[in-house]
N, C-alpha and C positions, 0 to 999 in steps of 0.2 A: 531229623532223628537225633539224639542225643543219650548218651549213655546214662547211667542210673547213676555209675561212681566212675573212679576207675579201675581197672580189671586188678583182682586182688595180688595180681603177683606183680603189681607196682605199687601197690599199697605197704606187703609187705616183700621186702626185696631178696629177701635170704631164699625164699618161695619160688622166684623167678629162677637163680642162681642153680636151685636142685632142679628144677623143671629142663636146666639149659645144661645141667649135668646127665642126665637121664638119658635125655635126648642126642647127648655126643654118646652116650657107651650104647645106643645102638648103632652108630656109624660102624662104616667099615667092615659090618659081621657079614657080607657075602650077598648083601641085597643094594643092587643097582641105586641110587638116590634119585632115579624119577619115578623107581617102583614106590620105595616109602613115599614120595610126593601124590603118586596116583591111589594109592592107601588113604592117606590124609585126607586128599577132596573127597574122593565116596565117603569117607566116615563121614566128613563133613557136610555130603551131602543129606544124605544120612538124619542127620542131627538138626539140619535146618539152620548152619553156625554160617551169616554171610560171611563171615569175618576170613575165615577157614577157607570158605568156597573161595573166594576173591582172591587171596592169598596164596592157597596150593594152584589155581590153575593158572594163574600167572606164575609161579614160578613152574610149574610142567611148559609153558611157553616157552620162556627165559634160556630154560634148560634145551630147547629146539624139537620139544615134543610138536607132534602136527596139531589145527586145529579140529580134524577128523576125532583124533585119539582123546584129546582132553573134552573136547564135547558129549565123547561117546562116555563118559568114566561113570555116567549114572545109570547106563543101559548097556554096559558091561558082556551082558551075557546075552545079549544080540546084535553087539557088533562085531565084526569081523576083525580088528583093529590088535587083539590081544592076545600075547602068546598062553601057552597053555600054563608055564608059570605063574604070569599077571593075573590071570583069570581064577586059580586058585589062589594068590595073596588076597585078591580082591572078592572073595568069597566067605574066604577065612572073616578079611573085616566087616564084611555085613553081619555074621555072624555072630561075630563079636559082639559087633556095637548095637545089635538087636536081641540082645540075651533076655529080654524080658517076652519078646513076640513066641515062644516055643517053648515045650518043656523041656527039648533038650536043645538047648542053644548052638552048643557048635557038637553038629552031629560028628559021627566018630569019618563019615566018607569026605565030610570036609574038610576034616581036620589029614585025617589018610591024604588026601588029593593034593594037601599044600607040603605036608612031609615029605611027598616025590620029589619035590622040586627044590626044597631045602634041608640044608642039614641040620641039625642041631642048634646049633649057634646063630644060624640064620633066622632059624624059627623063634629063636628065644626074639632077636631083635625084631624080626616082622609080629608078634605077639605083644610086643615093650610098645613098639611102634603104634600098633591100633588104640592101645590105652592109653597112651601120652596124648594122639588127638583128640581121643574122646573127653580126657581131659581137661582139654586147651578148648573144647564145642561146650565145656558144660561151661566154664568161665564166663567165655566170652557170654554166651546166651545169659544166664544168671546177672550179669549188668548193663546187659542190649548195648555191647560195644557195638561201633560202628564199623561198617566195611569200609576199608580203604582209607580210616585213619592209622594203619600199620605203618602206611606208607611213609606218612611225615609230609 
């Protein structure tokens, strides 16, 4: 397999640079970093991005997630694996990243269900967060990057 080009935000650099901006001013607002990682791979699952897949569930590894839990991130709501916070982030971003599947995309109890568990400021970054990967899934797809040459 071989990519189309390369992925545009090496093309154009300035592109990368805001994407790597974005992505730090959701740090730090009150959401664990293997919650945003376990966000990531379902959106990426999601999306069909191997890139994404490969990527977030090695780092949910990395980070000393089990392989129970990162197995389980695409069948989410029948594994036992996930606290009831995880379960509504990772609700919220199906929702999200399936906004074309429903007329109302992020019903108002999913949206309720994830607001228990964050505040404000969390929600903005868990919200920042689903669109940044969706993002980073339409990219990669759009030039058939490859999995696993992130790596080097």
């Amino acid at each position: 397999m071989q990519a189309r080009m390369n992925n545009p935000v090496m093309v154009l650099p300035e592109s990368l640079q805001a994407m790597f901006a974005l992505n730090k001013s959701v740090e730090d607002k009150g959401l664990p970093a293997t919650l945003i990682q376990m966000v990531h791979l379902r959106a990426s699952q999601i999306n069909g991005c191997s890139v994404c897949v490969d990527m977030h569930a090695r780092e949910l590894k990395k980070a000393g997630e089990s392989d129970d839990r990162v197995f389980a991130v695409a069948a989410w709501y029948d594994a036992p694996y996930f606290s009831d916070a995880e379960r509504a982030a990772l609700a919220l971003t199906e929702a999200v990243t399936r906004v074309s599947d429903r007329a109302d995309p992020v019903p108002d109890g999913i949206y309720a269900q994830a607001a228990k568990h964050f505040d404000e400021k969390a929600m903005a970054a868990l919200i920042l967060s689903i669109g940044i990967i969706n993002v980073w899934n339409r990219l990669n797809i759009a030039v058939r990057q490859v999995a696993g040459q992130w790596r080097g």
